[in-house]
N, C-alpha and C positions, 0 to 999 in steps of 0.2 A: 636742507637744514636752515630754519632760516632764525638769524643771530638780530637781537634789537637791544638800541638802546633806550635804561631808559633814568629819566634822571626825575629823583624827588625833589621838591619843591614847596617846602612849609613856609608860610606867611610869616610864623611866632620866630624869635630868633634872640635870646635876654641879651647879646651883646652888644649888635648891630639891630634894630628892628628893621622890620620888615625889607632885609637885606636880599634877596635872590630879584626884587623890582626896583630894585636901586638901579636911579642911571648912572650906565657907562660910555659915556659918548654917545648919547641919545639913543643909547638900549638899554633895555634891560639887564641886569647879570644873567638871569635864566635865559634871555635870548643869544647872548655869547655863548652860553655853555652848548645851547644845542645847537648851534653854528657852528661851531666846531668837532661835537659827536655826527653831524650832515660829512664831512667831510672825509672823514673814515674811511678806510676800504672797509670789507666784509663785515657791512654791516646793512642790513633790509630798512628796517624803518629807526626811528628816534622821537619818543613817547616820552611826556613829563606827565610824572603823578603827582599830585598837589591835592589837599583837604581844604583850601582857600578859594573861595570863589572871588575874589580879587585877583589873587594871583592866575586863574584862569580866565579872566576878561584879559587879562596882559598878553596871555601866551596865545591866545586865541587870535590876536592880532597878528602873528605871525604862522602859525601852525594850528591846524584842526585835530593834531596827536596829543591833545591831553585827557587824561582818563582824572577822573573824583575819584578820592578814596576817605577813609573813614577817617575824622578829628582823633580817634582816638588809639592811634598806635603809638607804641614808645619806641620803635625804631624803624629805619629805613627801609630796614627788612621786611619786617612785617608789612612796611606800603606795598613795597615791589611785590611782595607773594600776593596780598589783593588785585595787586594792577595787572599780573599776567592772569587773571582768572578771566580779563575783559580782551584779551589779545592771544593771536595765537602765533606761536614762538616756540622753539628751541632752545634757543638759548639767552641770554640776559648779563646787559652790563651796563652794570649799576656807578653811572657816572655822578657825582655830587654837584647842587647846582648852586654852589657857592664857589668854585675853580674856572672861570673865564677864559684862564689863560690853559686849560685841559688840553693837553697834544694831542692829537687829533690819531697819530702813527702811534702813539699807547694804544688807543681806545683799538685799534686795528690789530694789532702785535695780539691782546688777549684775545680778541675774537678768532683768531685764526688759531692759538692754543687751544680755544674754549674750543674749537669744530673738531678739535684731535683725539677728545675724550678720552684722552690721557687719567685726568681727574675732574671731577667734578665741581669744581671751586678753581679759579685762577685770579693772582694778585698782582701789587708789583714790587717791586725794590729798584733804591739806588745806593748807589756806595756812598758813604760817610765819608767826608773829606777831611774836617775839623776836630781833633778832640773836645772843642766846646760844644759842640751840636751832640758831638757823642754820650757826654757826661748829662747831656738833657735827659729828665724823665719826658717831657713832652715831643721829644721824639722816638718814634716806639721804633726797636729794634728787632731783625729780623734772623735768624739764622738759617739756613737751607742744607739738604745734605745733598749725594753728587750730579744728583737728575732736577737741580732744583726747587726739588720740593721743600714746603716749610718745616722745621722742623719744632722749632719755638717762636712765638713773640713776646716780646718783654721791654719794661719802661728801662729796664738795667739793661748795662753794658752783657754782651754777651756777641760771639762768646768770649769766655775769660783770658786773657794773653797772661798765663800764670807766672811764664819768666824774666816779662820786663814790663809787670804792669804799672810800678811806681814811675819809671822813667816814660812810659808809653802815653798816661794819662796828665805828667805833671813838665815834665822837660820837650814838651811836641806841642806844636800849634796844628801842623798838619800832620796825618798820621801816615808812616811809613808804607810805602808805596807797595811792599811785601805784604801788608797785613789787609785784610778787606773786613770790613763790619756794614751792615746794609740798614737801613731805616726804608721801614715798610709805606708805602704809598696807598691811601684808603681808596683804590678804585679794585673793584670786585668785578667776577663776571661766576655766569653759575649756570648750569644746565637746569631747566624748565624743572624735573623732577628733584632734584636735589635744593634748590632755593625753597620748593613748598614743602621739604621734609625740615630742613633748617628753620624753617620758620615756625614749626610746632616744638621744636628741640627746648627744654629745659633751660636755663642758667647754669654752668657748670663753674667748680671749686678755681679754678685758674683764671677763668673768665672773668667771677665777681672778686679775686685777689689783686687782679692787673690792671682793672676797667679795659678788658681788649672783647669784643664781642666773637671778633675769628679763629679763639682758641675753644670757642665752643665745639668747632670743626673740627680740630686735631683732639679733645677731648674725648669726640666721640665716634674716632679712628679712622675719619676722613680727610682725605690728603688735599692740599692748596697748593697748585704747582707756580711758582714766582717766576714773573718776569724782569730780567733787570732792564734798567731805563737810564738816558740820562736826563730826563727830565725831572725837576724838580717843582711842585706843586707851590704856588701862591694864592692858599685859598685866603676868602673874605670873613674875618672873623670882627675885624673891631674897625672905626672908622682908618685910623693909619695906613692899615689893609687895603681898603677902597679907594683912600689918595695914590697910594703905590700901584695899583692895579690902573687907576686912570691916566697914569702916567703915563704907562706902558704902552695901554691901547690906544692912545689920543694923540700919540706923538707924532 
């Protein structure tokens, strides 16, 4: 069975431009992210998909694993279901090449879930420590029922703590060590058949309600089994981002 990673990589980017070839300590950001998907256990190869022929003179300096895909997708999905038609794979995990700092024993923990076929879709979660990250709509919330599975995501708190939620949300900095709330982490993995079924799937009524693209999944009564993590992603969204991330890595 053999499990790859692979990470998209568009040129366009309206906040950061052409962020994923930004240097970070005389790399690239796309070249940390697959330095680190490299490091992985059970994982075969690590393939970037990219519609920029820029950004593949860049990668090409480091790796001959990047595949061209079409300018014209509207999501990362749709890349990735083009990019496995050029590869041949198992399974898929779809690493973001804006996250530098991607744990490398994440990217392992789903692969080794993804070979159990358990389900067909695996994600991940970490526990919410702060009610102010909590009351975020920008951190999407995850709930799970007892085997892990997802069961919702949503920009709202959930689930509902109905008997002390005034004191829980307004008298708490950190939330009570009894209670677990999980914020969902955008790294995916997916079995070869099920990412190119997902990728013909509709828009569904909760998905275009929530802006979450993976409730299209539970929508359409396919299960996303969560891993939880204590990792916490820093991805590259704005320059601040990229100062904090240079930090990190340059130090």
């Amino acid at each position: 069975m053999k499990t790859v990673v692979i990470i998209p990589a568009r040129l366009g980017s309206s906040r950061l431009p052409r962020k994923v070839i930004l240097d970070i300590c005389s790399k690239s950001m796309v070249q940390h992210v697959y330095e680190a998907a490299k490091k992985a256990s059970n994982i075969d190869e690590v393939y970037i998909a990219t519609d920029s022929n820029e950004v593949a003179e860049v990668c090409q300096k480091f790796t001959s694993n990047v595949i061209m895909t079409s300018e014209s997708h509207e999501s990362g999905t749709d890349r990735l279901a083009e990019a496995i038609q050029k590869i041949e794979c198992d399974n898929i995990i779809n690493v973001q090449g804006d996250e530098p700092l991607i744990d490398p024993e994440l990217i392992s923990q789903l692969a080794l879930a993804l070979q159990k076929r358990e389900t067909p879709m695996v994600s991940a979660m970490h526990k919410i420590k702060t009610t102010q990250e909590l009351k975020s709509p920008n951190a999407v919330k995850v709930t799970v029922d007892k085997n892990s599975n997802a069961l919702y995501f949503s920009r709202s708190i959930i689930p509902h703590h109905r008997d002390e939620w005034d004191t829980l949300l307004n008298k708490h900095e950190e939330i009570p060590s009894a209670l677990s709330f999980f914020k969902h982490i955008g790294i995916y993995g997916y079995t070869r058949e099920f990412l190119a079924e997902y990728a013909t799937m509709e828009q569904t009524y909760l998905e275009k309600l929530e802006k979450l693209e993976q409730l299209r999944v539970l929508e359409n009564g396919y299960k996303i089994k969560m891993i939880e993590t204590e990792y916490e992603p820093v991805g590259v969204d704005v320059e601040s981002d990229l100062e904090r991330v240079r930090g990190i890595v340059c130090q």
